[in-house]
N, C-alpha and C positions, 0 to 999 in steps of 0.2 A: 375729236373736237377738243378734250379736255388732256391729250394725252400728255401735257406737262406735268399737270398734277400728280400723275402715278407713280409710284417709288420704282416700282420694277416694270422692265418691258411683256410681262406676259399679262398685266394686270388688263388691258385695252382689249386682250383676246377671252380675259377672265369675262367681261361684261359682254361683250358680244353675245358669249357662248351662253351665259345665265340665262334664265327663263325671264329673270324681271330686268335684263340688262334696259333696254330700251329706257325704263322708266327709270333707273337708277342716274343713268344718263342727263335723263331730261330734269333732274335732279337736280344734278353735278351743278349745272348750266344756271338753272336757278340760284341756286346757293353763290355761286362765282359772279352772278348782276348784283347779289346783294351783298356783296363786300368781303364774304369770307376768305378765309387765308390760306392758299395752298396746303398747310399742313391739317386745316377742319378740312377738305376738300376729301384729301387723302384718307383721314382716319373715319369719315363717314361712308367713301365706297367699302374700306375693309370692312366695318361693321355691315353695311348690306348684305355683300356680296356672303359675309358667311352667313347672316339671317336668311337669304336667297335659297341657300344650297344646305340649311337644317330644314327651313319648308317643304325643300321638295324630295329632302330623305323621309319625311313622314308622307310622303305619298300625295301630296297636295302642290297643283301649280296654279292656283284661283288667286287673283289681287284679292280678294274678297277673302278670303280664309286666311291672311296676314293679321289681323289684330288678334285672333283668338292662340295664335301660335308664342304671340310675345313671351308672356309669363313664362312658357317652358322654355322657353330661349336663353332668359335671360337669368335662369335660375342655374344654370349650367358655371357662370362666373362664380368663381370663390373673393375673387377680388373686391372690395365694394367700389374701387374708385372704374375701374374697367366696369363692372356693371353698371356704374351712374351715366358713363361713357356711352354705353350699348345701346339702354334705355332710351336717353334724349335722343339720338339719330336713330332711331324706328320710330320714337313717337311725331318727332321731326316730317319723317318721311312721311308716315300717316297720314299726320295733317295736311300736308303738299298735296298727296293724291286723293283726298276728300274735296280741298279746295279746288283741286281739277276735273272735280266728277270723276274721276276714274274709279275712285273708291268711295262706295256709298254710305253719306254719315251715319254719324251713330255708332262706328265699331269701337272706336275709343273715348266716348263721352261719358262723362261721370253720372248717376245721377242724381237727380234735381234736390237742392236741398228742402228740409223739413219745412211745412205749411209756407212753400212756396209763392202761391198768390197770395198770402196773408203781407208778406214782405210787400211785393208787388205794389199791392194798395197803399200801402205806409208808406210807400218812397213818393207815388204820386199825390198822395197827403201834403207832404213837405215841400213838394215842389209846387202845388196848385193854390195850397191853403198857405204855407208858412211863409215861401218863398224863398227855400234855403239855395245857397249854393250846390252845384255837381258834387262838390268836393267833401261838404259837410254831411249832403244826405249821403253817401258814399259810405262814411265812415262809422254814419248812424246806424244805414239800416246793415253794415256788417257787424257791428254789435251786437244787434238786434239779432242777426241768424245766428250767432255765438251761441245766445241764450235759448232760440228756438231749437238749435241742436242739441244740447243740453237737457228741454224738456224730452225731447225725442228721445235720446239714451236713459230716461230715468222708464221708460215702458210708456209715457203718456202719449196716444196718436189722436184726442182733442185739447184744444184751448181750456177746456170749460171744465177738463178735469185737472187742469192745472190748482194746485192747495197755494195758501200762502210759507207752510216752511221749506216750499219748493224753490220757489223763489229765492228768499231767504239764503238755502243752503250754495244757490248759484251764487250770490252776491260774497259769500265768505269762503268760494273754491278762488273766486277771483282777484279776493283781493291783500293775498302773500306775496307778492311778486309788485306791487304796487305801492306807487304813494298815495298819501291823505288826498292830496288836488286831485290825482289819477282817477281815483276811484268816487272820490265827490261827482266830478265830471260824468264818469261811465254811467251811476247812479242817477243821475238826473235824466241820462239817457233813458233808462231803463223805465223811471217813472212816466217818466211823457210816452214811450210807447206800451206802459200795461196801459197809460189812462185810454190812451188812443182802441185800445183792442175792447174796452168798458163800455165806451161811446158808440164803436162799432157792429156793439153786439157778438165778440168773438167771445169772451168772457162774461161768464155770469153774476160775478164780483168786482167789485174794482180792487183788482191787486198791486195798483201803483201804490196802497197803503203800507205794504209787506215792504217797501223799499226804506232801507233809513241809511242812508247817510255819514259816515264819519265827520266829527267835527273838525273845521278850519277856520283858522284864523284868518286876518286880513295883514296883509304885508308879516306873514310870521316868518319869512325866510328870506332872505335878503340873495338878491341875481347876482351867478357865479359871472364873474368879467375878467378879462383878461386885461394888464397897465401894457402899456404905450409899448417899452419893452419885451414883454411877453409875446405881442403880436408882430412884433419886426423878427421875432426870435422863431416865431412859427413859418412866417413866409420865407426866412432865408433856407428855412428845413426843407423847403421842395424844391427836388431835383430838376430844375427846368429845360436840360438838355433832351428830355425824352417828351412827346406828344402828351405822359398822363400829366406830367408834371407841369408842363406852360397849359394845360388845361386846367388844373388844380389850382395853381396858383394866381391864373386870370379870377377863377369861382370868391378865390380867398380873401383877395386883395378888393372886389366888388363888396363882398361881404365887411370887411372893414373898412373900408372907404365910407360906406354910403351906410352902411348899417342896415343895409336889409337880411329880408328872413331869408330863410333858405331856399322856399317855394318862389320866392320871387328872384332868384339868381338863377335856378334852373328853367323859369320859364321866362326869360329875355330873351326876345325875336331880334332876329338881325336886324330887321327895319327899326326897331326904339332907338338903335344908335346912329345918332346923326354926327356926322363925323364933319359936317361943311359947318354946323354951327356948336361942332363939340359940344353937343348934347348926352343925355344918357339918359329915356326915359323910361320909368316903371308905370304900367298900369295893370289897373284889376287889382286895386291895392286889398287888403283884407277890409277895410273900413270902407270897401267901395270907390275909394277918390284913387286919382293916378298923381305920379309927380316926376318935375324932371329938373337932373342935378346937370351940375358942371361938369364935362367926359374930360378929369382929368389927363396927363400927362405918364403918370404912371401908369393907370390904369389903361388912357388909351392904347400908352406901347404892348403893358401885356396882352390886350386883347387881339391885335396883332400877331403879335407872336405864335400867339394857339390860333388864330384861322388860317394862317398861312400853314400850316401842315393838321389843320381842322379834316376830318376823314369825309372825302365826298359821301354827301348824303341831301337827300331832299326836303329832309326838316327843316323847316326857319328858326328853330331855334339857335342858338346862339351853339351851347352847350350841347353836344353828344355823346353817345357813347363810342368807345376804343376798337369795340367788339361787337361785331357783323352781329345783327342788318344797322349797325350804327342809328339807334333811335333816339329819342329824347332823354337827357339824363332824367333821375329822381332823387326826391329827396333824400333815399334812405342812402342811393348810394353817395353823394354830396357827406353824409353825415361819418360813412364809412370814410373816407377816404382823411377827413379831419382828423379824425381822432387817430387813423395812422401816421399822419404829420404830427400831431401833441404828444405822443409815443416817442416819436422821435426825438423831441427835445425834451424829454422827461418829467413832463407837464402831468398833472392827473388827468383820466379822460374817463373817469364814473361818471355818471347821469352829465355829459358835456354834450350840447348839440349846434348847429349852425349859429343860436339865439344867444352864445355867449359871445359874438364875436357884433351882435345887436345891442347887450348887454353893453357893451368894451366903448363901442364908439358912444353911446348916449353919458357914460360914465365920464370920459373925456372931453365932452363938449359941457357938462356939467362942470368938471375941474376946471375948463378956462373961461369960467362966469358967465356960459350964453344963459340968458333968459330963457323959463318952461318954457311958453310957448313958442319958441324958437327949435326949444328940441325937439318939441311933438310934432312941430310942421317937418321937420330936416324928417324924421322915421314916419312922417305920414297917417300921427294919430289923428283922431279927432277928438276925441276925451283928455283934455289934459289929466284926467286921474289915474289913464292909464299911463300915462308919460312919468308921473311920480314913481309906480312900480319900477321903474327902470334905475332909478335913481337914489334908492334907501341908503347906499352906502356912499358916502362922503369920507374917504380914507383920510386926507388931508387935514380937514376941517376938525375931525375927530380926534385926529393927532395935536393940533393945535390945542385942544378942548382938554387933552388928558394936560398937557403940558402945563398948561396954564394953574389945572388941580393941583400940581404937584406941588407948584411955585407956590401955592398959598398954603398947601399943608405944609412944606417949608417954613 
């Protein structure tokens, strides 16, 4: 069925002959509907077939007695990049034959993390009571398990024997790696879920007190942007003759056009683009509201460009990934793939993320005199005070300002 994929003619009699051929097989076949590439085809039977034939030198041909063999299997590689290889296509296959019943869950599931319902009820807190988005309680309550891991490794297995310089010593292991905003932010996290565990009755103190906060200021750092220049300078940087590239550079040129965030260029459905009335619409803004721009000319061709050799896949999203089973991009790799393009052009790319290129366009609509609330509607605020953040630095005006000082100390 599969016998193109195999480098060599004996490889089709290698599986036959194996104990787990059948399933290795039925495998293949999987992996080959979901997009992968001849050569993952190939270097996932090799890895079986020799996991297959160490199994059944230790005396075992049970589907069932496969997870517990892993570890000695894969301790055999000296290599680490061949062992990461090994690794993923067993645990790969694992999963397949769990999801098929064939192999009965549980043999490679991790377990559950620390004071697990405790999470639980804090996530359906947020979403019942607070009414946060997927996205935010997501990010909350894996905080949240961060720290509940943490008390776990200090010996503590109640709430209640949790101290305050417990606390405390979590908040100052967390926060060398971090900025003042980062860590304000995390910390406020942290207070609203010890207040929550107080309220709750998991906690016999309210330990949201232990929480304090590094001091910030308001507008104390002015947003990194990119001029006009710099970002024509980025886009000529991607090589559009390959699939990643008219894919990167569609992502790019949205992001500077329109000035949206990054989560909002990964998750554009094919349907937002109305191409009969050159439309582009965003919805599910962060501020709740949707908006829709003009589907430029440049923007429409590159979008073109990347769905015409766009990878068959079933997602509506717009954006996917290169690399079988081709699912939806994310942000982090959107953020990757920028700062490989700023690289290129020898741009800095420390703390740079999709939000300079948000930064870039509101800076520029600023420079050519629109009116605030012209800018807050174009990026889809609703707080014109967040629309000022955007806008601290006035390069121009400031240079006019110096110039003028100069003339009079003159």
């Amino acid at each position: 069925m599969l016998r193109s994929v195999y480098k060599f003619p004996t490889w089709p009699e290698r599986v036959r002959e194996c104990w787990l051929g059948e399933s290795i097989e039925n495998f293949l076949v999987h992996l080959k509907a979901q997009g992968y590439s001849k050569l993952s085809l190939r270097n996932g039977a090799r890895s079986l077939l020799s996991y297959a034939s160490f199994v059944q030198d230790k005396g075992s041909c049970r589907i069932a007695d496969l997870p517990k063999w892993t570890g000695q299997y894969i301790a055999r590689y000296s290599n680490r990049h061949s062992r990461s290889s090994a690794l993923g296509a067993i645990n790969h296959f694992i999963r397949y034959l769990q999801k098929e019943g064939i192999l009965p869950p549980g043999g490679s599931e991790r377990p559950p993390p620390p004071f697990s319902p405790v999470v639980a009820e804090y996530e359906q807190f947020l979403q019942q009571c607070r009414g946060l988005q997927a996205d935010t309680i997501a990010r909350r309550t894996r905080y949240c398990g961060k720290f509940l891991q943490y008390i776990r490794n200090t010996g503590a297995v109640r709430l209640r024997a949790v101290k305050y310089h417990v606390v405390q010593a979590f908040i100052l292991s967390e926060g060398t790696p971090y900025s003042r905003k980062t860590m304000c932010d995390r910390c406020s996290t942290l207070r609203q879920f010890l207040s929550y565990l107080h309220s709750a009755g998991q906690t016999s103190v309210d330990l949201s007190r232990a929480v304090i906060a590094p001091t910030t200021y308001r507008h104390d750092r002015c947003p990194r942007f990119l001029t006009r220049k710099e970002v024509e300078t980025v886009l000529a940087a991607v090589d559009r003759r390959t699939r990643h590239g008219r894919r990167d550079y569609a992502m790019l040129l949205l992001l500077a056009t329109y000035g949206l965030r990054g989560i909002e260029a990964v998750r554009l459905g094919l349907d937002d683009i109305d191409w009969r009335a050159e439309r582009i619409h965003i919805r599910g803004r962060k501020a709740g509201n949707s908006s829709a721009y003009p589907l430029t000319a440049a923007v429409g061709n590159a979008l073109l460009m990347y769905l015409k050799g766009r990878p068959d896949s079933p997602c509506r999203r717009v954006f996917v990934t290169h690399c079988a089973p081709h699912g939806p991009m994310q942000t982090g790799t959107l953020t990757y793939w920028l700062q490989k393009h700023l690289r290129r052009t020898g741009l800095p790319t420390e703390g740079v993320g999709t939000h300079v290129f948000r930064y870039s366009c509101a800076q520029r609509l600023f420079e050519a005199d629109s009116p605030l609330k012209l800018i807050g509607d174009y990026l889809g605020h609703r707080d014109l005070n967040t629309t000022q953040r955007y806008i601290k630095s006035d390069v121009g005006h400031l240079r006019e300002v110096a110039l003028s000082l100069e003339e009079d100390l003159i």
